[in-house]
C-alpha positions as CSV (number, residue, x, y, z in Angstrom):
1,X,152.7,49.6,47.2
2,X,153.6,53.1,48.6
3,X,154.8,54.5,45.4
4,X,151.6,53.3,43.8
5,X,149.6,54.9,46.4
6,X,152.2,58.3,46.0
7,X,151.5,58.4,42.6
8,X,147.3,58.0,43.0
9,X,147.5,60.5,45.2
10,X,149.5,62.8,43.3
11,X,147.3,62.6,40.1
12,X,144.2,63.0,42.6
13,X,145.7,66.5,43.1
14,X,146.6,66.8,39.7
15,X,143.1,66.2,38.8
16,X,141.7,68.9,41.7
17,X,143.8,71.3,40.6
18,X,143.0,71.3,36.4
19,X,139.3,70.9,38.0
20,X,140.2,74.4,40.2
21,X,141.6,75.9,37.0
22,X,138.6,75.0,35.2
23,X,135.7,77.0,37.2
24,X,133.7,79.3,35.4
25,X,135.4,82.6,35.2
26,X,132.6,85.9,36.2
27,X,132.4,88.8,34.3
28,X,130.8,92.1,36.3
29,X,128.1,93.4,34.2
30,X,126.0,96.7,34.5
31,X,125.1,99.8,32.4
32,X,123.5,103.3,33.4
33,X,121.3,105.0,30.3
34,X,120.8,108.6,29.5
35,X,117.4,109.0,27.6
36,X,117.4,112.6,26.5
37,X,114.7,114.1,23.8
38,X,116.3,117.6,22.3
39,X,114.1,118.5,19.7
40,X,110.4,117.5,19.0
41,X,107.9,118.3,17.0
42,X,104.7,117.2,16.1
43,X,104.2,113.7,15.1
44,X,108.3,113.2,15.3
45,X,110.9,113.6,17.4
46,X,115.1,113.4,17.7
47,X,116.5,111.1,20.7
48,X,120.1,110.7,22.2
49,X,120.7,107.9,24.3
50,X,124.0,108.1,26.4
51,X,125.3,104.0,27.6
52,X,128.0,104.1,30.6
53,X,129.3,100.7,31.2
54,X,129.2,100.2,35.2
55,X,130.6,96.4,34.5
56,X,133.8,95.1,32.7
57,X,134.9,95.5,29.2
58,X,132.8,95.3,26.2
59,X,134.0,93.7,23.0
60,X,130.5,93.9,21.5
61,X,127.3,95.3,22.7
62,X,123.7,95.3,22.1
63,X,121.4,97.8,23.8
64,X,117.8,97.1,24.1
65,X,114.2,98.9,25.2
66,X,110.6,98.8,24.8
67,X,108.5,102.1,24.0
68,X,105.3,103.1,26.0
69,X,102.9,103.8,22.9
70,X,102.5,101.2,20.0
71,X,102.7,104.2,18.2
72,X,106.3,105.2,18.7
73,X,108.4,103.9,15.7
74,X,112.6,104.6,15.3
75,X,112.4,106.1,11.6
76,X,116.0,106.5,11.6
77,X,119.4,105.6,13.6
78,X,123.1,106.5,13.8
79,X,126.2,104.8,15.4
80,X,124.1,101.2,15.9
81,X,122.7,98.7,13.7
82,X,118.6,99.5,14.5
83,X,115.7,97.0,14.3
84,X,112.5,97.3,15.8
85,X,109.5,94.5,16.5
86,X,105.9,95.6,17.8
87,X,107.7,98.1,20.5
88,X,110.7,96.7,21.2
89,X,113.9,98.3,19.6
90,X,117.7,96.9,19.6
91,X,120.6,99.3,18.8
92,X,123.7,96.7,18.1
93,X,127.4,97.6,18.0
94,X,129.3,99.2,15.0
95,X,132.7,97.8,14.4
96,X,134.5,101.4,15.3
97,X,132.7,101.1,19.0
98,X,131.9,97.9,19.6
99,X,134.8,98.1,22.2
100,X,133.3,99.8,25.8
101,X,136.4,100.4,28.5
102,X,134.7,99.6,32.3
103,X,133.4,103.2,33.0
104,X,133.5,103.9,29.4
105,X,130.2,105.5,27.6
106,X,128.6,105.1,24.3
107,X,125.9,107.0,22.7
108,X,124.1,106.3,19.9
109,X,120.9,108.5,18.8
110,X,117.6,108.4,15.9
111,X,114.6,110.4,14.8
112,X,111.3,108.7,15.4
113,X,107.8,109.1,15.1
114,X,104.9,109.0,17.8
115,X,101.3,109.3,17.9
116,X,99.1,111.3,20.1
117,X,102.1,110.9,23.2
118,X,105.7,110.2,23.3
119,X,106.8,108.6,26.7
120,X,110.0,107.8,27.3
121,X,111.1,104.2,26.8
122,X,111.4,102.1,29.8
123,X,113.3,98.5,30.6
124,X,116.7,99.2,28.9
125,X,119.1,96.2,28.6
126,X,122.8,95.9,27.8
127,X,123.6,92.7,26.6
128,X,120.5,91.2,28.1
129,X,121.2,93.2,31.5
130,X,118.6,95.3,32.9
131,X,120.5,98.9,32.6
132,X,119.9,99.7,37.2
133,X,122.8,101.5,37.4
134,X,124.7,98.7,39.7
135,X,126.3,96.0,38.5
136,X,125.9,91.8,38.7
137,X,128.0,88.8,37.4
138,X,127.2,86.6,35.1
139,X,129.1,83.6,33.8
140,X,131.6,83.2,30.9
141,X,132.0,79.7,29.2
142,X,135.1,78.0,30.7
143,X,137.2,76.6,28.4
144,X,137.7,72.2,27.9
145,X,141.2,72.7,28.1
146,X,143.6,74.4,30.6
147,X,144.2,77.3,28.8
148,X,147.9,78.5,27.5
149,X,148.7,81.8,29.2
150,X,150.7,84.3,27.5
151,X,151.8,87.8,29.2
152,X,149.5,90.3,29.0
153,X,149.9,93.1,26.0
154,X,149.7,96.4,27.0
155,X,148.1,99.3,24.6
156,X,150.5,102.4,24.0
157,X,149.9,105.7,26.2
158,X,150.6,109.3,25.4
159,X,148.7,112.3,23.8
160,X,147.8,111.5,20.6
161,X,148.0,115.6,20.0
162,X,151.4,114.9,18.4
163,X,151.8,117.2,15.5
164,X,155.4,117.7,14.0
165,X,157.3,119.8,16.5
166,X,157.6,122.4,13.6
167,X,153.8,122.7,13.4
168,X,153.0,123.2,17.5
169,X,153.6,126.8,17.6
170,X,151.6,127.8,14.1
171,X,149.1,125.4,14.8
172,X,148.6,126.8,18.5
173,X,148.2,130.3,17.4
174,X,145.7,129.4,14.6
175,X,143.2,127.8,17.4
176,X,143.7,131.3,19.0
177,X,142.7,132.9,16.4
178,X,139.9,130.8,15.5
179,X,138.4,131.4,19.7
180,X,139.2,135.4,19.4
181,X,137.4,135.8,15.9
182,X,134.6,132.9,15.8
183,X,131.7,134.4,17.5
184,X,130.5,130.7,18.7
185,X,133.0,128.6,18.0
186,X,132.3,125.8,20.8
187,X,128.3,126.2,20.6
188,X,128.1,126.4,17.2
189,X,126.0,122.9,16.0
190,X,126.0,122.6,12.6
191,X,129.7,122.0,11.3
192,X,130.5,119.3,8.9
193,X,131.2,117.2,12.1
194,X,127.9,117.6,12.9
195,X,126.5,116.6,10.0
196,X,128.3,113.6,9.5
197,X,128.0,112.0,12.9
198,X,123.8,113.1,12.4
199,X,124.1,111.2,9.6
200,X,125.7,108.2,11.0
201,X,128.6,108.5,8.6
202,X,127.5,109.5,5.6
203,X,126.9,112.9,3.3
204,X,124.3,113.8,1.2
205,X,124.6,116.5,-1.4
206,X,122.5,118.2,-4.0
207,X,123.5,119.9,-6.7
208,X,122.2,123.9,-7.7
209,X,123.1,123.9,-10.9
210,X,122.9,127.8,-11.7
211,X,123.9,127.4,-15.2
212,X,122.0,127.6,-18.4
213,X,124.1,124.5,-20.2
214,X,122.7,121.3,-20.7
215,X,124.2,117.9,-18.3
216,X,124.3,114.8,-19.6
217,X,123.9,111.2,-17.3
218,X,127.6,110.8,-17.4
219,X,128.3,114.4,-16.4
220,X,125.6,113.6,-13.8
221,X,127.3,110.2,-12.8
222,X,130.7,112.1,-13.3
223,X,129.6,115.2,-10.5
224,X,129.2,111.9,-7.9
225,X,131.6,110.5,-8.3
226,X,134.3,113.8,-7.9
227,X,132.6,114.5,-4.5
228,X,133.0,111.2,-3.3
229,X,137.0,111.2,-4.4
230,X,137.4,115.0,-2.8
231,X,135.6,114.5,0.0
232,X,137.4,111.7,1.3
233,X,140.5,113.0,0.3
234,X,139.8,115.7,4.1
235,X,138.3,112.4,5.8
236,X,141.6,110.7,4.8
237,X,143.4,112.9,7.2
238,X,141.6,111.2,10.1
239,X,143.2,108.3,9.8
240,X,146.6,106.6,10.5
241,X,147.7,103.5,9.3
242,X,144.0,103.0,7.8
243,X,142.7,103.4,11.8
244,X,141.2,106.5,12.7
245,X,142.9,109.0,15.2
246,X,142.1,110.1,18.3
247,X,138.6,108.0,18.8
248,X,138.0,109.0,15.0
249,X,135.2,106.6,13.9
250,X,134.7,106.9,10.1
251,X,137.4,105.1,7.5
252,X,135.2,105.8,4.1
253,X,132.8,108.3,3.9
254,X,129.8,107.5,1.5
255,X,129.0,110.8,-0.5
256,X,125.2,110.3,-2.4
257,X,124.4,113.1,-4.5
258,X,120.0,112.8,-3.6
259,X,119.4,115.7,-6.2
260,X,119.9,118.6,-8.1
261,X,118.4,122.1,-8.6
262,X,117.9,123.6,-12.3
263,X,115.9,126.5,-13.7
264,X,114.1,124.2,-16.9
265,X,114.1,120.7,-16.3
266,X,115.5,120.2,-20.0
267,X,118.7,121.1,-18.9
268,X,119.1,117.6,-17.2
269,X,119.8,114.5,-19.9
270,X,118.4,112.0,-18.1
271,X,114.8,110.7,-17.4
272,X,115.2,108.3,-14.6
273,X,114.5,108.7,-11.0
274,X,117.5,108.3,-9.5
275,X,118.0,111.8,-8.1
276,X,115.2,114.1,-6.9
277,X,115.0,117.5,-9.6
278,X,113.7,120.6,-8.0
279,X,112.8,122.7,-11.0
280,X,112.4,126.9,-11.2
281,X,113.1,127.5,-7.0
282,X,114.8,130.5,-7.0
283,X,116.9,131.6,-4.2
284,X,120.2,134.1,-4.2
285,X,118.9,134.2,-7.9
286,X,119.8,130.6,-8.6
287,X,118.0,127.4,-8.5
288,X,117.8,126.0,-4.9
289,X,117.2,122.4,-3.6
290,X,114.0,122.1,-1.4
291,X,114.2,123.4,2.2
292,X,112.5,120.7,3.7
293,X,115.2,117.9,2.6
294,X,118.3,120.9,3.6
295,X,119.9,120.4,6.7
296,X,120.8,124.0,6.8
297,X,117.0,124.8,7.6
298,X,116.3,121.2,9.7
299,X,119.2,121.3,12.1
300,X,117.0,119.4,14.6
301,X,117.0,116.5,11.6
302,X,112.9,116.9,11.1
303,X,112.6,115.7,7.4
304,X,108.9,115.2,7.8
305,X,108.2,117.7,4.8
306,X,110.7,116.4,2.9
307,X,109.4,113.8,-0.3
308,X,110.7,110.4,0.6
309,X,111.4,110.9,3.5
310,X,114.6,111.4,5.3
311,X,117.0,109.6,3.1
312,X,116.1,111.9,0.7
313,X,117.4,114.8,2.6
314,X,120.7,116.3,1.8
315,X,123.6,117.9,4.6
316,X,125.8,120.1,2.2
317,X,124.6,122.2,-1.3
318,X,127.4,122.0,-4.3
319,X,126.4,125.5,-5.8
320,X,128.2,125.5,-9.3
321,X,127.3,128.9,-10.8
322,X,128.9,129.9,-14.8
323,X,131.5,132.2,-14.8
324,X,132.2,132.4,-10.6
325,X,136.1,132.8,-10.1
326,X,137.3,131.3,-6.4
327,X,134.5,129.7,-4.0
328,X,132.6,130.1,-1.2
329,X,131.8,127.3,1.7
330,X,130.1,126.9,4.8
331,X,127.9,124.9,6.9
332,X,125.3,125.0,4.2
333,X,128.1,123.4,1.7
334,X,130.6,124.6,-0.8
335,X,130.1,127.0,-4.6
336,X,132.5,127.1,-7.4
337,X,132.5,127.7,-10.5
338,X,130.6,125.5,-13.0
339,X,133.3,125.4,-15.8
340,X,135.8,124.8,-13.5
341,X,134.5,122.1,-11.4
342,X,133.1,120.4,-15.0
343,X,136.3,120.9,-16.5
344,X,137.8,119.1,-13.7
345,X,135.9,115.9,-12.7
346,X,138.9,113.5,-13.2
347,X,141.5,115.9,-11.7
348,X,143.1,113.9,-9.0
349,X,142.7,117.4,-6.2
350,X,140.1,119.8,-7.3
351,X,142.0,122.2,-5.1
352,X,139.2,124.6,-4.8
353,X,136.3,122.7,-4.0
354,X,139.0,121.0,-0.9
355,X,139.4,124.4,0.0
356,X,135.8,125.2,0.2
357,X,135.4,121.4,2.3
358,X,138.0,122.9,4.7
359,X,135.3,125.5,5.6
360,X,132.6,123.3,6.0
361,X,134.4,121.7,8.7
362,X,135.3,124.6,10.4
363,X,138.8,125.6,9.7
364,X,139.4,129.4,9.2
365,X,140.9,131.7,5.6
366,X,144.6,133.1,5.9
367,X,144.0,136.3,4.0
368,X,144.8,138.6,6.7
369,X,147.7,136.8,8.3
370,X,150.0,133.6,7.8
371,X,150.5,131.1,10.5
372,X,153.4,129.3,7.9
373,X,154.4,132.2,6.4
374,X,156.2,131.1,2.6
375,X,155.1,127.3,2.9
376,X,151.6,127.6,1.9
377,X,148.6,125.3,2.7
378,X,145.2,124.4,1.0
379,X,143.3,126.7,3.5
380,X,145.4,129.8,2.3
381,X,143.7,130.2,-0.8
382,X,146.2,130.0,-3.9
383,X,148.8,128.9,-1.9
384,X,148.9,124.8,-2.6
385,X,146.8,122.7,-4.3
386,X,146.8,120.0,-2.3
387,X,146.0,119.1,1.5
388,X,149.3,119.4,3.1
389,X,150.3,118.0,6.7
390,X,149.5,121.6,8.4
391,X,145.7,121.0,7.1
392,X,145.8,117.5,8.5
393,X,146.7,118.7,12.0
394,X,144.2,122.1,11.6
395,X,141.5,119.3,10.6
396,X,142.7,117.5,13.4
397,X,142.7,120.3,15.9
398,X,138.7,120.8,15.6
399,X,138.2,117.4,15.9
400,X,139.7,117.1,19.3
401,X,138.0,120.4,20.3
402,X,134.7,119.0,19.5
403,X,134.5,115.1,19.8
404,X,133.3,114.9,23.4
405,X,130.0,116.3,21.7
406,X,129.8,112.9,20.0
407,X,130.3,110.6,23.1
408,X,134.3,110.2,21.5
């Protein structure tokens, strides 16, 4: 009789202590927002909205708010999936940031459009938690079972600056350069990075077609499809192991040529709408895509004049011009020569066009000195006609220099 009654009272136990186990576990929520407006105009408007988690960490997240005026309307968003009912808006997690470190911040941004007023949006949630700035607990589901427990994993440390030793010292002294001869090199707001992150991810190009011969729908097609493969050729570098470096967010880049530029609408095969055709708009003597849809003239990302809309707008100009030897590129986009980039739309590296890219984003021309003197590079013009590991880490370089602008 006292062994059974050892052995009741043992399970008893047995059974408090699985019960114990079993209690709902409490995770610490709480967010602080940052609603800033830094450019407006009338009738629309650009927001940035900065998220600090206060609580623990985030595996997936979905911000929410209400606007003032019935009339405010999100026309537009980047880095979150955006909906909008009546006046409340939700901004959901990406894949690349769904994942918020306690004290970590994520921003996320759109254009919009308002009516006579444009108040600022009140009642901002996190996951269904009112955004006070403090913090609260709410429960997690415990589990049925008693749960198998398996050591925790820790992620890797150390600077992720971790060029090949050969490459510190040339790479050092190129960022150098680039602060003693850029006159704005850290205030400057239009480089490729900006572009892309504006546009959530994506590029838009149009086409000045300063040529008098004739392009087909499968030239057209052909164009499209080059950028895309060149293009992510530089956005390639970004990555390691197929995850992006250093906070990177992007793995493929969409490229959409919106529309091209001619002199006599003839010139273009094709009668469909599937590009916008600016006809006879001469600028720098060549035909020039409309300055409401550019980027280059709408750095606050007001499209408003723009036909269609804002999708129809373009970030970078391909300027392909008969008979031009070498290229040109900037923040306004990249211009090569028309029979060589024709000639060339199924060559694996277009290597002038990457070169041109390069400046887009930044990175500087060797003709004056050479960081890698005999080894040669893509961004020393004539030198390689590939991107090599020293325009990786250059690419690289900026990024690291500039991502805290992007919340990264």
């Amino acid at each position: 009789m006292r062994r059974r009654a050892a052995w009741v009272l043992a399970c008893l136990l047995t059974a408090f202590a699985v019960v114990g186990a079993l209690k709902p576990a409490y995770a610490a929520v709480g967010c602080k927002v940052a609603y800033t407006v830094p450019s407006q105009w009338p009738g629309g408007f650009q927001a940035s909205i900065s998220v600090t988690n206060l609580g623990d960490p985030l595996t997936g997240w979905t911000l929410a708010f209400a606007f003032p005026d019935a009339s405010q309307k999100v026309s537009q968003g980047w880095s979150a999936t955006w909906s909008q009912s009546g006046r409340s808006v939700t901004a959901a997690s990406l894949s690349w940031n769904a994942s918020v470190a306690a004290g970590g911040t994520v921003s996320v941004g759109f254009t919009g459009t308002f009516g006579s007023a444009n108040p600022i949006p009140t009642g901002f949630t996190l996951n269904g938690v009112a955004c006070t700035g403090g913090t609260s607990t709410t429960p997690t589901t415990a589990p049925t079972t008693a749960p198998t427990t398996s050591p925790p994993t820790t992620p890797p440390t150390g600077d992720p600056w971790n060029p090949p030793s050969s490459l510190v010292q040339p790479l050092a002294a190129v960022w150098s350069h680039e602060e003693q001869t850029y006159s704005d090199l850290y205030g400057f707001k239009n480089y490729g990075w900006d572009q892309l992150v504006a546009g959530g991810g994506s590029i838009n190009y149009c086409v000045r077609w300063d040529s008098t011969a004739h392009v087909t729908a499968a030239q057209r097609d052909a164009v499209a499809a080059a950028l895309q493969r060149q293009y992510q050729k530089w956005m390639d570098q970004m990555l390691d192991n197929g995850a992006g470096w250093n906070n990177w967010p992007y793995k493929q880049v969409p490229v959409k040529v919106v529309g091209w530029a001619v002199r006599d609408r003839s010139q273009l095969e094709w009668t469909d709408s599937s590009v916008d055709i600016y006809v006879n708009d001469i600028n720098e003597n060549a035909p020039q895509c409309g300055t409401p849809c550019g980027r280059f003239f709408h750095q606050d990302g007001n499209y408003s004049g723009c036909p269609g809309g804002a999708s129809h707008h373009y970030d970078h100009s391909l300027w392909l011009t008969a008979g031009f030897s070498g290229g040109a590129g900037g923040d306004w986009g990249q211009r090569i020569g028309s029979e060589y980039f024709m000639s060339n739309l199924t060559t694996d590296n277009i290597h002038i066009l990457l070169h041109e890219m390069g400046h887009t984003y930044g990175l500087d021309d060797f003709y004056d000195w050479d960081p890698l003197p005999g080894q040669g590079f893509i961004m020393k013009a004539g030198s390689a006609t590939q991107i090599t590991d020293f325009d990786k880490w250059m690419l690289r370089d900026f990024w690291r220099h500039l991502k805290s602008r992007y919340g990264r």
